[in-house]
PDB file of N, CA, C and O in Angstrom:
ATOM      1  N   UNK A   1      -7.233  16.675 -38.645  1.00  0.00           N
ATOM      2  CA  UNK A   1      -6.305  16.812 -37.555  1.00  0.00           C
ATOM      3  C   UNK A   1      -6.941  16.193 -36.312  1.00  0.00           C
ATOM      4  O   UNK A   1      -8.161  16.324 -36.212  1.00  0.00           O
ATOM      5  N   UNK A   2      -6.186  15.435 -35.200  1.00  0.00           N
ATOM      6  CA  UNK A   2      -6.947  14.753 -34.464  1.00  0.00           C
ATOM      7  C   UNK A   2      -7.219  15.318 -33.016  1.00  0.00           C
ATOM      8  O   UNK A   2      -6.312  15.677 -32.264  1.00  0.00           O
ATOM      9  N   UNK A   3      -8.128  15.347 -32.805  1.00  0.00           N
ATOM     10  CA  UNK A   3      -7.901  16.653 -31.294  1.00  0.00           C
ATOM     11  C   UNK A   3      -7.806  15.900 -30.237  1.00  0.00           C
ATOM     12  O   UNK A   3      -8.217  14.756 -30.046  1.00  0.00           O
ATOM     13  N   UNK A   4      -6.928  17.003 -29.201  1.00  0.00           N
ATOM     14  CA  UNK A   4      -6.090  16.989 -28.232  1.00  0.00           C
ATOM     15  C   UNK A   4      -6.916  15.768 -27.200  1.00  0.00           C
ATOM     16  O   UNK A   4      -8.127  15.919 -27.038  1.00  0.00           O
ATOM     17  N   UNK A   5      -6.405  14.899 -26.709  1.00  0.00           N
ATOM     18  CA  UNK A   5      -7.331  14.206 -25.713  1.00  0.00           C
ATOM     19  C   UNK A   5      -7.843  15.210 -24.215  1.00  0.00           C
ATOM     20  O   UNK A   5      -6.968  15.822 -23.602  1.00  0.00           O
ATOM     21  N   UNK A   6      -8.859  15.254 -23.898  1.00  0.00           N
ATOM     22  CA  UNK A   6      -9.010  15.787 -22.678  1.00  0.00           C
ATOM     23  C   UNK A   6      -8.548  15.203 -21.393  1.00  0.00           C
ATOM     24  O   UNK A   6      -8.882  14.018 -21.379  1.00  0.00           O
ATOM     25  N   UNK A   7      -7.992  15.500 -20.433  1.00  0.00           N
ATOM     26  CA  UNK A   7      -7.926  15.113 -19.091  1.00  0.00           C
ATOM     27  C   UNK A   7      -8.741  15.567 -18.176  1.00  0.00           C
ATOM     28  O   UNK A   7      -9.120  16.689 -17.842  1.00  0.00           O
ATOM     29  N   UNK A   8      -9.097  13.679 -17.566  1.00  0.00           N
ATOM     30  CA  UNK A   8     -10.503  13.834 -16.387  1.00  0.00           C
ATOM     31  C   UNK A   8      -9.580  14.052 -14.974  1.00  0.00           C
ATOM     32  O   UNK A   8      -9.266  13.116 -14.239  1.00  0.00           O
ATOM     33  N   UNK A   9      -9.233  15.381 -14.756  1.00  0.00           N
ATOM     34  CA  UNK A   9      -8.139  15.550 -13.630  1.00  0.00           C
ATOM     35  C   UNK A   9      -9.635  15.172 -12.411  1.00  0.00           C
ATOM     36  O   UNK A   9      -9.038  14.555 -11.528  1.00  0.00           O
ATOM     37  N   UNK A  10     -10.754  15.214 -12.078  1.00  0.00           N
ATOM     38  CA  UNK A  10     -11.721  14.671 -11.517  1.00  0.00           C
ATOM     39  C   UNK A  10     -11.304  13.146 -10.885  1.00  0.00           C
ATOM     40  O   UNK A  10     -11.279  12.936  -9.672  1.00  0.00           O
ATOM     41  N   UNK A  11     -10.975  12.093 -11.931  1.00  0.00           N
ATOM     42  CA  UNK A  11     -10.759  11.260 -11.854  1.00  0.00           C
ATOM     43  C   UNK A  11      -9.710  10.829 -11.645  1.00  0.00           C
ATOM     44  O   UNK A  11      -9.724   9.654 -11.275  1.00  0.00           O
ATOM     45  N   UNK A  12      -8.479  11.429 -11.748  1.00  0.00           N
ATOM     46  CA  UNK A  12      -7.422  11.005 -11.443  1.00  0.00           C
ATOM     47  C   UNK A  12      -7.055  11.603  -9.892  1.00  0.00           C
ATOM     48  O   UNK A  12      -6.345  11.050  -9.052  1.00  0.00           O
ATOM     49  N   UNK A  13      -7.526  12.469  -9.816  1.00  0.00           N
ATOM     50  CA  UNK A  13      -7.770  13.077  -8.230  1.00  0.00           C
ATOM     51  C   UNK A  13      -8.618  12.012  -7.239  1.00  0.00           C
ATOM     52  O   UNK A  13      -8.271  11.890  -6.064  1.00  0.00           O
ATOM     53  N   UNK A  14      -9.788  11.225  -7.804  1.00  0.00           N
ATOM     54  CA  UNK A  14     -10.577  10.378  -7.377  1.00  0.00           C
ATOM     55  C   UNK A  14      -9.572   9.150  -7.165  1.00  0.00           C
ATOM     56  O   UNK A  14      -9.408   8.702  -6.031  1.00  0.00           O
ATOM     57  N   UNK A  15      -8.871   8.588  -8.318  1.00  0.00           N
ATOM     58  CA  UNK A  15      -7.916   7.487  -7.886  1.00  0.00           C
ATOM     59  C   UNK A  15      -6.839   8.059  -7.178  1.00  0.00           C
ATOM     60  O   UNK A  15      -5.818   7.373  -7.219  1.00  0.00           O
ATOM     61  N   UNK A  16      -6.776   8.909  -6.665  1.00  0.00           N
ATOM     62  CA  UNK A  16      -5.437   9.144  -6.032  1.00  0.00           C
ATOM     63  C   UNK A  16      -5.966   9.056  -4.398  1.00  0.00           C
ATOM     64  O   UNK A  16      -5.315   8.413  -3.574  1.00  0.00           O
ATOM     65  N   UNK A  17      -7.560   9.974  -3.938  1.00  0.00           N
ATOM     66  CA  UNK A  17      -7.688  10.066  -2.925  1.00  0.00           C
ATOM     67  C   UNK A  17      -8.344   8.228  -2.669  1.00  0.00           C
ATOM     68  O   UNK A  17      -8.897   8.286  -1.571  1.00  0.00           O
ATOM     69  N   UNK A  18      -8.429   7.326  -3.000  1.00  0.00           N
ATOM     70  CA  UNK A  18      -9.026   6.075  -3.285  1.00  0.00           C
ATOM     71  C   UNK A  18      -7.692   5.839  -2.921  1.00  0.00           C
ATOM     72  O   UNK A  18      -7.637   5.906  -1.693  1.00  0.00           O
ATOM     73  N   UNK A  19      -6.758   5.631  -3.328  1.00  0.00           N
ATOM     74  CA  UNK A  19      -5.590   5.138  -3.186  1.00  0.00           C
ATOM     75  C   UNK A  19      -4.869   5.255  -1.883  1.00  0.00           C
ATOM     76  O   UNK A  19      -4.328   4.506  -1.070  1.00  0.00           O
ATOM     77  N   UNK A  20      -5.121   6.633  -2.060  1.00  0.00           N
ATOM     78  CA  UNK A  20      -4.369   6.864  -0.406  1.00  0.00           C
ATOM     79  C   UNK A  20      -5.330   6.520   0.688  1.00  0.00           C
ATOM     80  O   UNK A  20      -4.730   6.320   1.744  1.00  0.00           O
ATOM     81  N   UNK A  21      -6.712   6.379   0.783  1.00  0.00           N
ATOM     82  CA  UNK A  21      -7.360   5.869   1.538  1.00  0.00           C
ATOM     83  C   UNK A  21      -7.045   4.429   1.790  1.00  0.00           C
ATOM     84  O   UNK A  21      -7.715   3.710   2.531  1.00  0.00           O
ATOM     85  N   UNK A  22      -6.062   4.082   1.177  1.00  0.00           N
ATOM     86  CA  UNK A  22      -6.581   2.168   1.275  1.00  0.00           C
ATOM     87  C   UNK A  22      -5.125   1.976   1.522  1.00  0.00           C
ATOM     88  O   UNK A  22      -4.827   1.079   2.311  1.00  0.00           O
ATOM     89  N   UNK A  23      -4.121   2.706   0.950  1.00  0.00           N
ATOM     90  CA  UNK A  23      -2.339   2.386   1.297  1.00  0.00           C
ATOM     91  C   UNK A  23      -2.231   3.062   2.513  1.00  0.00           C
ATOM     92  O   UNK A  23      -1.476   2.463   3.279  1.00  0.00           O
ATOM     93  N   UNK A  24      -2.847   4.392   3.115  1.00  0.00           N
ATOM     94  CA  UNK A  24      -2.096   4.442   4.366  1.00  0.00           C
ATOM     95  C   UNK A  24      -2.529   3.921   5.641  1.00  0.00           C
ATOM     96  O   UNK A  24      -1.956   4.230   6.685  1.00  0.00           O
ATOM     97  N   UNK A  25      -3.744   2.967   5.582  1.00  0.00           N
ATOM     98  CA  UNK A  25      -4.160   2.493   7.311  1.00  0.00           C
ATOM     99  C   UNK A  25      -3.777   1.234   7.249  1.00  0.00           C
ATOM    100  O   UNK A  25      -3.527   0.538   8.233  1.00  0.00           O
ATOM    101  N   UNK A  26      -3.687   0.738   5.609  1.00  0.00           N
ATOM    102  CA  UNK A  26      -2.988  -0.643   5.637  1.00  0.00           C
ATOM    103  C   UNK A  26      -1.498  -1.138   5.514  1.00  0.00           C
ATOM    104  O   UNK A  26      -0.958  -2.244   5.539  1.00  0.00           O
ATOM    105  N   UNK A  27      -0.935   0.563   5.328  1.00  0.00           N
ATOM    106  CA  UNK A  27       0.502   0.404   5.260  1.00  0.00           C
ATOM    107  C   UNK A  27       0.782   0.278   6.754  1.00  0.00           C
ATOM    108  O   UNK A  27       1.396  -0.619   7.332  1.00  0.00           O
ATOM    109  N   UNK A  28       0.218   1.332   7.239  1.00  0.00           N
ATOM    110  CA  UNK A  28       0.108   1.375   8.820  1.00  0.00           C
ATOM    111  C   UNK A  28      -0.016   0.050   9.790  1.00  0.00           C
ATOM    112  O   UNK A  28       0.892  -0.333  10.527  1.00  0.00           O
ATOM    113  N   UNK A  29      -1.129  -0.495   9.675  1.00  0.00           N
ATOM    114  CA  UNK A  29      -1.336  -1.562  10.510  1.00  0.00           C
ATOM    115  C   UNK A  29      -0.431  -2.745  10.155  1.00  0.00           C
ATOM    116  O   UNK A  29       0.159  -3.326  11.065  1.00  0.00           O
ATOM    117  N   UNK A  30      -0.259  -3.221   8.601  1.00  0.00           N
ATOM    118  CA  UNK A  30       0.834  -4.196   8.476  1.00  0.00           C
ATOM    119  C   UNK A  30       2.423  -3.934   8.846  1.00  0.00           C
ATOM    120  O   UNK A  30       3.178  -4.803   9.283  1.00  0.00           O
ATOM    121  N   UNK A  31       2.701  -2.850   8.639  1.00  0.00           N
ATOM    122  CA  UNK A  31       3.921  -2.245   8.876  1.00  0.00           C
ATOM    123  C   UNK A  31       3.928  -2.333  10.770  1.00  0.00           C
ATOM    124  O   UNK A  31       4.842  -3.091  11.096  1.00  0.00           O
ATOM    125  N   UNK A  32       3.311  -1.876  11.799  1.00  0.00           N
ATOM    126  CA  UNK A  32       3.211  -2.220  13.096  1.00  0.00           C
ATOM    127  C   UNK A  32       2.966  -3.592  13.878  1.00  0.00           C
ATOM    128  O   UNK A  32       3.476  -4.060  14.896  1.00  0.00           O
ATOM    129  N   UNK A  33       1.892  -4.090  12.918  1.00  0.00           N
ATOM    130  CA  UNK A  33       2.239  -5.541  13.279  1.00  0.00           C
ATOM    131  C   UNK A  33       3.475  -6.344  12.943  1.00  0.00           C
ATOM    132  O   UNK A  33       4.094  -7.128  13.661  1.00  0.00           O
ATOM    133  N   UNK A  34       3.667  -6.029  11.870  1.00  0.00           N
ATOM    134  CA  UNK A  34       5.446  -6.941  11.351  1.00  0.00           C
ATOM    135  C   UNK A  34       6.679  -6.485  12.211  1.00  0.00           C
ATOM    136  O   UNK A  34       7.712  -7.044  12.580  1.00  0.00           O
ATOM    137  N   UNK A  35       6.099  -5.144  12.386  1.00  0.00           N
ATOM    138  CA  UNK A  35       7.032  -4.360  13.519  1.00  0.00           C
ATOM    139  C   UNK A  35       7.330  -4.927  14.644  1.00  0.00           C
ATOM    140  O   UNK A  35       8.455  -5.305  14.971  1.00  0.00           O
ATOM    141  N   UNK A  36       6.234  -5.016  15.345  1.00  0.00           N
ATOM    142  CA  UNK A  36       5.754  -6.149  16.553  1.00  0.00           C
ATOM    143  C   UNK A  36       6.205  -7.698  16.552  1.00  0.00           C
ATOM    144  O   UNK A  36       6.325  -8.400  17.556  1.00  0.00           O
ATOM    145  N   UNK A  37       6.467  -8.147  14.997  1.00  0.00           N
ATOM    146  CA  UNK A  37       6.782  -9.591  15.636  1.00  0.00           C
ATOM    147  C   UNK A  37       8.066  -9.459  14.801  1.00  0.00           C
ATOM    148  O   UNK A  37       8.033 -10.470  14.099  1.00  0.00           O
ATOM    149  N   UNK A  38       9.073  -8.840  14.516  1.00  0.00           N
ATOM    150  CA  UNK A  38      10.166  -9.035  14.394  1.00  0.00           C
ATOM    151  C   UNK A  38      10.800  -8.206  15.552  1.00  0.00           C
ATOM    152  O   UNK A  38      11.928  -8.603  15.842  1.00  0.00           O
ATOM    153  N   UNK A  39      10.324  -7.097  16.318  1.00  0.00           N
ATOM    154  CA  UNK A  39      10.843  -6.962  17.610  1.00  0.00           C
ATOM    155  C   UNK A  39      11.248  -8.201  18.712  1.00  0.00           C
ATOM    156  O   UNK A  39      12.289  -8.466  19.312  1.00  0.00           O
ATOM    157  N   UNK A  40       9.937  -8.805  18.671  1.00  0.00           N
ATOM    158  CA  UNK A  40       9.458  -9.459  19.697  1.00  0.00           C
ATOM    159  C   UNK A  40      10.477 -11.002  19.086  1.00  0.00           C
ATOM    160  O   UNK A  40      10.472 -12.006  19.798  1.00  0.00           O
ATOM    161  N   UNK A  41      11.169 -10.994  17.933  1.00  0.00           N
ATOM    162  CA  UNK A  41      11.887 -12.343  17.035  1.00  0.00           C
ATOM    163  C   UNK A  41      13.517 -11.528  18.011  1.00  0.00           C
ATOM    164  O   UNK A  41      14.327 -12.341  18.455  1.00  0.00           O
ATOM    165  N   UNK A  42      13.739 -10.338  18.180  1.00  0.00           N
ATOM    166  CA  UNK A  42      15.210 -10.102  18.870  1.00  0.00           C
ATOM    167  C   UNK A  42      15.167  -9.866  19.777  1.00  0.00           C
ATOM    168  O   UNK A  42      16.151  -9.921  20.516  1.00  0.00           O
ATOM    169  N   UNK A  43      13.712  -9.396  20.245  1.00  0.00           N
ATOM    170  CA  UNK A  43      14.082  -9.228  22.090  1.00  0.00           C
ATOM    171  C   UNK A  43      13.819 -10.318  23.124  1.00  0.00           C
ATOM    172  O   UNK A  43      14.186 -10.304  24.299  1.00  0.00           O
ATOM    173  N   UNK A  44      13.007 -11.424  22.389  1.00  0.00           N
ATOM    174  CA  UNK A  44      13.205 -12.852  23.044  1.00  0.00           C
ATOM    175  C   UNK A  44      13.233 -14.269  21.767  1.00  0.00           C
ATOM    176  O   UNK A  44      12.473 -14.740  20.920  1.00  0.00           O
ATOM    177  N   UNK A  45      14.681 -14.527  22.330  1.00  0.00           N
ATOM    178  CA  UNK A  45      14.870 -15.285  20.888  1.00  0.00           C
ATOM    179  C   UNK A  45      13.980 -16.801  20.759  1.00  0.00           C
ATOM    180  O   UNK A  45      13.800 -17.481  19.750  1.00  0.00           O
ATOM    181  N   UNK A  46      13.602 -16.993  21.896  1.00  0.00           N
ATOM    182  CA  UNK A  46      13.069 -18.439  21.809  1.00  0.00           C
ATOM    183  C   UNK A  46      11.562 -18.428  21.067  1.00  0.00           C
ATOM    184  O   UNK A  46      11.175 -18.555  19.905  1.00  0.00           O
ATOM    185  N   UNK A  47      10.785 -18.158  22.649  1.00  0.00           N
ATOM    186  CA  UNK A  47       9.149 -17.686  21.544  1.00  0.00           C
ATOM    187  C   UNK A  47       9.083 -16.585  20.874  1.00  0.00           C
ATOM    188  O   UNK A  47       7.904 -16.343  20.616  1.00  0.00           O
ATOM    189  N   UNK A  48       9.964 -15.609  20.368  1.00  0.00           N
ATOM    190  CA  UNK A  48       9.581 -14.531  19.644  1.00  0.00           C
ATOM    191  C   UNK A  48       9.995 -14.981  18.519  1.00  0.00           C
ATOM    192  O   UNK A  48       9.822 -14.130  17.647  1.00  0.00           O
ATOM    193  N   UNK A  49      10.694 -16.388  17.938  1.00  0.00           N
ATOM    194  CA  UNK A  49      10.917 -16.980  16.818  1.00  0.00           C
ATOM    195  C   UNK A  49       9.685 -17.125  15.970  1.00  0.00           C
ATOM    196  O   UNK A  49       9.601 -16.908  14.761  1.00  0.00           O
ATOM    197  N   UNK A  50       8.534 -17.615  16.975  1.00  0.00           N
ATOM    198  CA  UNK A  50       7.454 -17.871  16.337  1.00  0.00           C
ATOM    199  C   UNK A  50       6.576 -16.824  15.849  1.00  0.00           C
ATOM    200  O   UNK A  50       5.831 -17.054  14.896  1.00  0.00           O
ATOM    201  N   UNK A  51       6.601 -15.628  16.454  1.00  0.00           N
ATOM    202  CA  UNK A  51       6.325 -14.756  16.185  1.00  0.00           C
ATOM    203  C   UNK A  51       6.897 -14.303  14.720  1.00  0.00           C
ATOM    204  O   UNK A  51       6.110 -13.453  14.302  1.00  0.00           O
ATOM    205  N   UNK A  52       7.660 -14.460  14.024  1.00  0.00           N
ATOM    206  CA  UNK A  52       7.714 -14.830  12.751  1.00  0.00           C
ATOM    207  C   UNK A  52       7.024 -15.154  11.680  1.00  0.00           C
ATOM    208  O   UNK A  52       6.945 -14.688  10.544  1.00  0.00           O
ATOM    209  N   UNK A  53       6.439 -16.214  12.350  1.00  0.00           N
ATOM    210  CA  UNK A  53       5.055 -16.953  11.321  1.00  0.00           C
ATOM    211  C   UNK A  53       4.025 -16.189  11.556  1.00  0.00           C
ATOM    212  O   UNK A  53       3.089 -16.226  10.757  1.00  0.00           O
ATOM    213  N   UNK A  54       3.965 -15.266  12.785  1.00  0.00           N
ATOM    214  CA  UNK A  54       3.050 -14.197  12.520  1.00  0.00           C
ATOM    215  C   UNK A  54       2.618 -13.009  11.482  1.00  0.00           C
ATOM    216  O   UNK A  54       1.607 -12.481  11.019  1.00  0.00           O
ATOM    217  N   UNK A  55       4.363 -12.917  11.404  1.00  0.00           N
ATOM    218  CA  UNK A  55       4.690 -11.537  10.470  1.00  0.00           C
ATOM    219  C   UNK A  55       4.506 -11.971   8.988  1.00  0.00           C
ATOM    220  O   UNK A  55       4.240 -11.150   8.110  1.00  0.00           O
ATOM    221  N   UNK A  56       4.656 -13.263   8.760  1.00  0.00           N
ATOM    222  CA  UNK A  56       4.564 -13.684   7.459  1.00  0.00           C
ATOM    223  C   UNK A  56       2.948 -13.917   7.254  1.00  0.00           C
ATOM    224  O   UNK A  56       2.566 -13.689   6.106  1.00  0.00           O
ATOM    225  N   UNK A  57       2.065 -14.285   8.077  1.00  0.00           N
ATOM    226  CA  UNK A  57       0.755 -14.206   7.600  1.00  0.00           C
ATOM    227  C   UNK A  57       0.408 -12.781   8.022  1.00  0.00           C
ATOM    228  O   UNK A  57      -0.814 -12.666   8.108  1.00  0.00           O
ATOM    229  N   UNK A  58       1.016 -11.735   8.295  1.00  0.00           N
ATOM    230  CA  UNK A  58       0.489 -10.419   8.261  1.00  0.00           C
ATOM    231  C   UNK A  58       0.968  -9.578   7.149  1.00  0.00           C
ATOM    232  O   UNK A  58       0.346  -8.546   6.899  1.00  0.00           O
ATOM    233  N   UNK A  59       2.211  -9.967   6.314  1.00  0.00           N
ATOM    234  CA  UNK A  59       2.486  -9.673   4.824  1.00  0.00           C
ATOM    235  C   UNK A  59       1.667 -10.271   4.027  1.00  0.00           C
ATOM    236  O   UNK A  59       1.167  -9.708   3.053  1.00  0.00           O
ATOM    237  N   UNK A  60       1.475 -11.300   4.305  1.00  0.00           N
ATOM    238  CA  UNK A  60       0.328 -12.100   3.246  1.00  0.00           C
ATOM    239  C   UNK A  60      -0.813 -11.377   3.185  1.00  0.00           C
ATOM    240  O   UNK A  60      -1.165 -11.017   2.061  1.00  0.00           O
ATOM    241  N   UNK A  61      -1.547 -11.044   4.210  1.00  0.00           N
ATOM    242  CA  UNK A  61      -2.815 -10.425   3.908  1.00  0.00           C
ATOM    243  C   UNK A  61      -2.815  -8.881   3.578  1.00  0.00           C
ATOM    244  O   UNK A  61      -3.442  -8.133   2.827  1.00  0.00           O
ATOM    245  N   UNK A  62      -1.934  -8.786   4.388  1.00  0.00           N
ATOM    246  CA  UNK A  62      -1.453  -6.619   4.183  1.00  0.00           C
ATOM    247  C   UNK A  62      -0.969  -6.703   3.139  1.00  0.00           C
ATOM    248  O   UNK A  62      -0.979  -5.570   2.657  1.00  0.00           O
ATOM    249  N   UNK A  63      -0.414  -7.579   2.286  1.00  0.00           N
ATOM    250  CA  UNK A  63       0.511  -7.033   1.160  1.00  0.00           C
ATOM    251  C   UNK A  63      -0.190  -6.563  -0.394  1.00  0.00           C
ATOM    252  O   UNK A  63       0.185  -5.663  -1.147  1.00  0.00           O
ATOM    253  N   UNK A  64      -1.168  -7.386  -0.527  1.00  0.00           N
ATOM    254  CA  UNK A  64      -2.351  -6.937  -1.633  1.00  0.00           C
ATOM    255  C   UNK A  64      -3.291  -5.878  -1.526  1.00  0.00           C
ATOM    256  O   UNK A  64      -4.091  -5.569  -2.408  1.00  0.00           O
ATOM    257  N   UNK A  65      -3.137  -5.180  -0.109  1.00  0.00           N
ATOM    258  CA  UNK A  65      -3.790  -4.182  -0.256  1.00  0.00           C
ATOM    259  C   UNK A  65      -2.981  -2.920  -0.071  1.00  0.00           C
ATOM    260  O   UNK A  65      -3.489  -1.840  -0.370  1.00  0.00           O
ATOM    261  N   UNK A  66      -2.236  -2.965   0.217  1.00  0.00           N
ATOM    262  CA  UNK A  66      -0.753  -2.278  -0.064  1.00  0.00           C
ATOM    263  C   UNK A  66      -0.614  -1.785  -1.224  1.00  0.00           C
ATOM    264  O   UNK A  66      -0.599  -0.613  -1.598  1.00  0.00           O
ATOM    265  N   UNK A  67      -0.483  -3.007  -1.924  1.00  0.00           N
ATOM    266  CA  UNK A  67       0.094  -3.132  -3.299  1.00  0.00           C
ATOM    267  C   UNK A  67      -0.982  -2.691  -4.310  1.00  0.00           C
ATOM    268  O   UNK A  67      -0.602  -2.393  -5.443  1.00  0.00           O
ATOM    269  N   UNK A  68      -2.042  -2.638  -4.060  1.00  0.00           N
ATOM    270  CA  UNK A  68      -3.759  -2.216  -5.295  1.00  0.00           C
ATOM    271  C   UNK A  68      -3.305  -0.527  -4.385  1.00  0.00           C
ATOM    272  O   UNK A  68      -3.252   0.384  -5.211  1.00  0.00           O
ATOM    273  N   UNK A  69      -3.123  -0.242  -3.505  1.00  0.00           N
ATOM    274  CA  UNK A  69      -3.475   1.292  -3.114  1.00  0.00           C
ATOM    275  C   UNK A  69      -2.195   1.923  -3.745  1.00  0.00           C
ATOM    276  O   UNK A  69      -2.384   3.039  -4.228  1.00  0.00           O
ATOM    277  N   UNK A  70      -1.143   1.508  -3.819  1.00  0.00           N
ATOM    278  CA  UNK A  70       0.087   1.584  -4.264  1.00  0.00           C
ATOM    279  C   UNK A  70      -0.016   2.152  -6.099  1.00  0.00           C
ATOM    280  O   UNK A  70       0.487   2.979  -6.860  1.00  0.00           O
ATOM    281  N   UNK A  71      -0.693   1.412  -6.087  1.00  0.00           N
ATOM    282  CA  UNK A  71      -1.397   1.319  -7.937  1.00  0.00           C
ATOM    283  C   UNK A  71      -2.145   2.267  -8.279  1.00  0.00           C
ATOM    284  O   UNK A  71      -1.871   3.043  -9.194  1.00  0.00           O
ATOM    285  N   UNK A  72      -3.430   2.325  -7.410  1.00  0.00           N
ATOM    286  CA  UNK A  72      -3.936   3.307  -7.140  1.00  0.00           C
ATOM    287  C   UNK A  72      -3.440   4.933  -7.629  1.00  0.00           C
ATOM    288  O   UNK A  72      -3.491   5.657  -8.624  1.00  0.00           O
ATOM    289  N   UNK A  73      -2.989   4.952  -6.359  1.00  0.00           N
ATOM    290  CA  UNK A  73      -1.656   6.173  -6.395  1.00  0.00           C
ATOM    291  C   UNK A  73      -1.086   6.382  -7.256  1.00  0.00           C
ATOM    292  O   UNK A  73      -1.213   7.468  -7.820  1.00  0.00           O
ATOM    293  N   UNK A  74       0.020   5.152  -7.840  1.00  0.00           N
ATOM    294  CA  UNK A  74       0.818   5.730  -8.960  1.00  0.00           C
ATOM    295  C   UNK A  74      -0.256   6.315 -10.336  1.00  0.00           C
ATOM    296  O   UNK A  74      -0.046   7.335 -10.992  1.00  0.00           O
ATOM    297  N   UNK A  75      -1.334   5.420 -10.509  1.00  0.00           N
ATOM    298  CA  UNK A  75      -2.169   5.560 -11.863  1.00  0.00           C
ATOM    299  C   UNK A  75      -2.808   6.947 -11.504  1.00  0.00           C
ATOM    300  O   UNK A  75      -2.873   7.788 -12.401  1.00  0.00           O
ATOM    301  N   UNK A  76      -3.264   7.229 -10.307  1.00  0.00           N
ATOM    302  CA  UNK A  76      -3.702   8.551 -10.594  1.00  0.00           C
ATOM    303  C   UNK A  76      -2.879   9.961 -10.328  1.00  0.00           C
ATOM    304  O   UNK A  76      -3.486  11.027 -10.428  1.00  0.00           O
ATOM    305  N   UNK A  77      -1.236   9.923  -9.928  1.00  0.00           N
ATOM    306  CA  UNK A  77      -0.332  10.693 -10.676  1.00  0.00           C
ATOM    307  C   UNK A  77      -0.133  10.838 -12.157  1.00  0.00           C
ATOM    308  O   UNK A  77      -0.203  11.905 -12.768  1.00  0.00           O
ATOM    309  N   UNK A  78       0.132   9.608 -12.694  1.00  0.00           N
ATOM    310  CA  UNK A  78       0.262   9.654 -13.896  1.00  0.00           C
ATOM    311  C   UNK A  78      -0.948  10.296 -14.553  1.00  0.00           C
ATOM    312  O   UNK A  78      -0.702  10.755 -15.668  1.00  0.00           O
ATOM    313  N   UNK A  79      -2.102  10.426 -14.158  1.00  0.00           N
ATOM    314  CA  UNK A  79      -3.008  10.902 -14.732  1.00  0.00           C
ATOM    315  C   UNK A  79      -2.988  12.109 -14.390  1.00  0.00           C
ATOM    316  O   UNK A  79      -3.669  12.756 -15.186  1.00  0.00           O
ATOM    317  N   UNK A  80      -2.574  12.702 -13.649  1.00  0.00           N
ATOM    318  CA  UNK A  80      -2.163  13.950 -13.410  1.00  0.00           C
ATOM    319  C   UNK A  80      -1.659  15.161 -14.405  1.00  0.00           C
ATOM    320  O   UNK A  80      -2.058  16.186 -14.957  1.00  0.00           O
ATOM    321  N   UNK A  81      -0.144  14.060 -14.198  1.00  0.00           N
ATOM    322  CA  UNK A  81       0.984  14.466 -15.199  1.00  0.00           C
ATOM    323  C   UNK A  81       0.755  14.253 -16.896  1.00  0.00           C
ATOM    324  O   UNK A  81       1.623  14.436 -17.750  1.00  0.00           O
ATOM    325  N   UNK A  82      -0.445  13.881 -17.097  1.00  0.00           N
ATOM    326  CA  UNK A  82      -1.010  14.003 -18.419  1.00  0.00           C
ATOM    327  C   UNK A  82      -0.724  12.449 -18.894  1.00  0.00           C
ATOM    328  O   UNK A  82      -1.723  11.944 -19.407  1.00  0.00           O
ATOM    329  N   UNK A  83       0.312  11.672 -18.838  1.00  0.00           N
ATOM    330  CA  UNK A  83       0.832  10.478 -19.500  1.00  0.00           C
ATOM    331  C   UNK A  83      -0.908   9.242 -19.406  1.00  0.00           C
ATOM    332  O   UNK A  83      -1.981   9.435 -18.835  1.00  0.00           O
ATOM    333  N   UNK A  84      -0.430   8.121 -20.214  1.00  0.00           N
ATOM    334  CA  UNK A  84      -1.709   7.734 -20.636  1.00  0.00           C
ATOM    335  C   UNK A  84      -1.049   6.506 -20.503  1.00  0.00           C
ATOM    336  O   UNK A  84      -1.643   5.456 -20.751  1.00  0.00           O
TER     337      UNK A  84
END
């Protein structure tokens, strides 16, 4: 008979607080800067256009670390909730 797998709730607690360390100051800061230049794209339409190309190289770099803390997170719920 094959026995029960154990759960390292240690570790999935470890990827979760890992996770949320890295998705919420970078959700934060990309989310305020993009904030900032799509404000600044309707409250002055001429140079706040350019401000645009700001927001797009501030998704570019915020968005992969977003997205790994994001991962993070979900993988160490699921490890939680027992699933494999």
């Amino acid at each position: 008979m094959p026995e029960p797998v154990k759960r390292n709730i240690a570790g999935a607690i470890a990827l979760l607080v890992i996770g949320l360390v890295i998705l919420i100051p970078s959700g934060l800061c990309t989310g305020v800067m993009a904030g900032v230049g799509i404000w600044s794209m309707f409250t002055q339409p001429g140079p706040g256009a350019a401000a645009m190309s700001g927001t797009t190289a501030v998704l570019t770099f915020g968005g992969p670390f977003i997205a790994g803390g994001a991962v993070l997170v979900w993988q160490g719920i699921k490890r939680l909730r027992g699933r494999k």
